[in-house]
Residue frames as qw, qx, qy, qz and C-alpha x, y, z in Angstrom:
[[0.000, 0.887, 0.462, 0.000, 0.00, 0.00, 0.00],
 [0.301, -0.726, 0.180, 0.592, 3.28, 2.40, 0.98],
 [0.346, -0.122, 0.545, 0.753, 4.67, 1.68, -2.76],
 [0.095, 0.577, 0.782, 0.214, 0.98, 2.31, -4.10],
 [0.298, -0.797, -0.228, 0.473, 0.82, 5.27, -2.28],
 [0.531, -0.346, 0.411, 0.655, 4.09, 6.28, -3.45],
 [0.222, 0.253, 0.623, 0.706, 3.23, 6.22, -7.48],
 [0.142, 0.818, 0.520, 0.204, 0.23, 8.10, -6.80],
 [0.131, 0.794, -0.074, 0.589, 2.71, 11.23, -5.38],
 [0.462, -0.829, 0.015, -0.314, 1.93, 10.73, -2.07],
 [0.483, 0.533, -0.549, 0.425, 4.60, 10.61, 0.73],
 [0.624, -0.633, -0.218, -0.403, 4.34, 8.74, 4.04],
 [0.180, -0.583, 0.690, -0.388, 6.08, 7.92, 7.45],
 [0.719, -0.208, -0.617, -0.244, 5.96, 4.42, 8.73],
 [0.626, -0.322, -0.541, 0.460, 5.45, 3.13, 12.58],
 [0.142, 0.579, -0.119, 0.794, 5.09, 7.23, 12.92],
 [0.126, -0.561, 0.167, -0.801, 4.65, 8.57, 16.30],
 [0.462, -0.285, 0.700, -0.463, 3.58, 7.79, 20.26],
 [0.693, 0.085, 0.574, -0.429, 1.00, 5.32, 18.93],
 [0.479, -0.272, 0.765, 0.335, 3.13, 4.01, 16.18],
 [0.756, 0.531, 0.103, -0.369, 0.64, 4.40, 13.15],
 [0.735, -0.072, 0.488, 0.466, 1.79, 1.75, 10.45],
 [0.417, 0.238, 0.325, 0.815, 1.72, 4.36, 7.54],
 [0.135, -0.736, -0.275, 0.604, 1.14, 8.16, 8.51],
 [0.395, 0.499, 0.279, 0.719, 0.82, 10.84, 6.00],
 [0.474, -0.301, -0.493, 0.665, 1.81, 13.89, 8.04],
 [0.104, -0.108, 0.102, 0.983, 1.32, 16.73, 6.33],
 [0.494, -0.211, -0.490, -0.686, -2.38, 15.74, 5.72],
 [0.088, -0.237, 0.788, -0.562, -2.67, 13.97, 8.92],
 [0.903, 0.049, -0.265, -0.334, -4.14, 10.57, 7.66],
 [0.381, -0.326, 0.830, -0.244, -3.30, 7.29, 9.63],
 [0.438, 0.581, -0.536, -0.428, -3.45, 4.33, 8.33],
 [0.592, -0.268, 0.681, -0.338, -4.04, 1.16, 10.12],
 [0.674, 0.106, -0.659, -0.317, -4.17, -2.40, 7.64],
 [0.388, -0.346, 0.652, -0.552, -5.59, -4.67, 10.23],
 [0.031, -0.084, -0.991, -0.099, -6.03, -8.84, 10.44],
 [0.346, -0.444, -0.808, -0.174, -9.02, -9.92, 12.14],
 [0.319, -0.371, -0.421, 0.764, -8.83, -6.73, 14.76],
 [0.283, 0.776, 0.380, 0.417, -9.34, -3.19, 14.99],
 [0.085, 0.705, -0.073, 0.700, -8.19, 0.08, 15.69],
 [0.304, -0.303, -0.571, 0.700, -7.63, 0.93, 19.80],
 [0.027, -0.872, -0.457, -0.174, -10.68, 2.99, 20.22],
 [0.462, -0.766, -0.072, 0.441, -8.31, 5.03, 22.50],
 [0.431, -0.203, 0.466, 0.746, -5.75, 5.58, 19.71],
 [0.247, 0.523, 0.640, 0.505, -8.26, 6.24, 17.15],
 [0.214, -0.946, -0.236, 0.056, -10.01, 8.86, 19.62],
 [0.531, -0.666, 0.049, 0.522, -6.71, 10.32, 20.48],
 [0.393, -0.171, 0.333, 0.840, -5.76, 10.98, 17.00],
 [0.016, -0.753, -0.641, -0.145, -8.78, 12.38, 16.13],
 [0.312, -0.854, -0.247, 0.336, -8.69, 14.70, 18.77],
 [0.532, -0.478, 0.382, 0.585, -5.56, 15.79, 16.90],
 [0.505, 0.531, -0.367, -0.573, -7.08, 16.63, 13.61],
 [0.028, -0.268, 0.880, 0.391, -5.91, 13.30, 12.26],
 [0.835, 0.158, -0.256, -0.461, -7.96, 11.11, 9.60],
 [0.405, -0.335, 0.848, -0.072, -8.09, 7.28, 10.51],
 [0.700, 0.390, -0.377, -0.466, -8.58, 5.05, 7.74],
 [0.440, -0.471, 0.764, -0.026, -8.38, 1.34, 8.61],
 [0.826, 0.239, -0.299, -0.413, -8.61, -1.55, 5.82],
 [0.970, -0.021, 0.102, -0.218, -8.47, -5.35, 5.99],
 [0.438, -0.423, 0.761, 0.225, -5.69, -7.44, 5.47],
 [0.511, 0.309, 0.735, -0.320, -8.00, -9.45, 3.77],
 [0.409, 0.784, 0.404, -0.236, -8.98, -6.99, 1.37],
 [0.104, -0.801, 0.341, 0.482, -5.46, -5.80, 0.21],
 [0.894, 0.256, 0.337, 0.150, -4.09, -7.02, -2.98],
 [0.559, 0.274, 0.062, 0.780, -1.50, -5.08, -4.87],
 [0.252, -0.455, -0.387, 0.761, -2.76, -1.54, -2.75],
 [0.088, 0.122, 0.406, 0.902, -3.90, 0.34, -5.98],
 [0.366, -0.620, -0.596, -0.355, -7.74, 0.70, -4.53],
 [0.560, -0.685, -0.272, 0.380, -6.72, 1.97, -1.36],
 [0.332, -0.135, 0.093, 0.929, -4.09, 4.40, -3.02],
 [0.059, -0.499, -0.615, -0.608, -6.87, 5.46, -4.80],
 [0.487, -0.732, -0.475, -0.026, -9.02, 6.03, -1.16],
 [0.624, -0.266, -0.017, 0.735, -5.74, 7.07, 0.30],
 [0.360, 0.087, 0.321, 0.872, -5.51, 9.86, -1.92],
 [0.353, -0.650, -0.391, -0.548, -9.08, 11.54, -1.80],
 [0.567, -0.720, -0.375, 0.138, -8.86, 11.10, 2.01],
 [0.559, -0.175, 0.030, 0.810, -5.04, 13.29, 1.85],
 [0.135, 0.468, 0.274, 0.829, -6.50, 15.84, -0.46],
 [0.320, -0.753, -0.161, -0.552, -9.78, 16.74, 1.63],
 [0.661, -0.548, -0.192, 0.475, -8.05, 16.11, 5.05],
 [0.573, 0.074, 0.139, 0.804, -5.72, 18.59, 3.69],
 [0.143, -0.613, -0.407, -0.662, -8.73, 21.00, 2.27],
 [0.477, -0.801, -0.274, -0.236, -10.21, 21.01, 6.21],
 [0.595, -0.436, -0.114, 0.666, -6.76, 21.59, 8.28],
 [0.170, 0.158, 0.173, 0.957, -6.32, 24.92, 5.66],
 [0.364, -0.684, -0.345, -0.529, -10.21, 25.85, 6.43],
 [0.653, -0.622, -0.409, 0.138, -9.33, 25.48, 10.28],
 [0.429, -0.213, 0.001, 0.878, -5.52, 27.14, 10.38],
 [0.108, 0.255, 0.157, 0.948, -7.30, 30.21, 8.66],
 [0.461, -0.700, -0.518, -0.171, -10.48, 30.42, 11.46]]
């Protein structure tokens, strides 16, 4: 999904920060979670929230070469991006 990512422009962090996100896109502050049979720490999810951050979590399951998700990935970066510039200028 990181190399998928990648070709579409974008540019992430892995394992980023206190609560490790596995791929972080920072400047748009989207998180990234691919998860087995689990989910998300409600705490972690709430906490980056609270933090502006988008939390996008998809399947193991569901991944195959990452090019649908870059795809999601990439709409969620833009308008994450669109509401942190509508907030920093409030």
């Amino acid at each position: 999904m990181r190399r998928a990512s990648w070709n579409k422009g974008l540019r992430c962090r892995k394992d980023y920060g206190p609560y490790a996100v596995p791929i972080a896109f920072v400047k748009s502050k989207v998180a990234v979670f691919i998860l087995g049979d689990g989910v998300v720490d409600p705490e972690v999810r709430e906490n980056l929230q609270k933090d502006d951050w988008l939390v996008l979590d998809f399947k193991a399951s569901n991944v195959t070469d990452g090019e649908d998700q870059a795809v999601a990935i990439r709409a969620a970066v833009k308008e994450n991006l669109k509401v942190l510039r509508k907030k920093k200028k409030k």
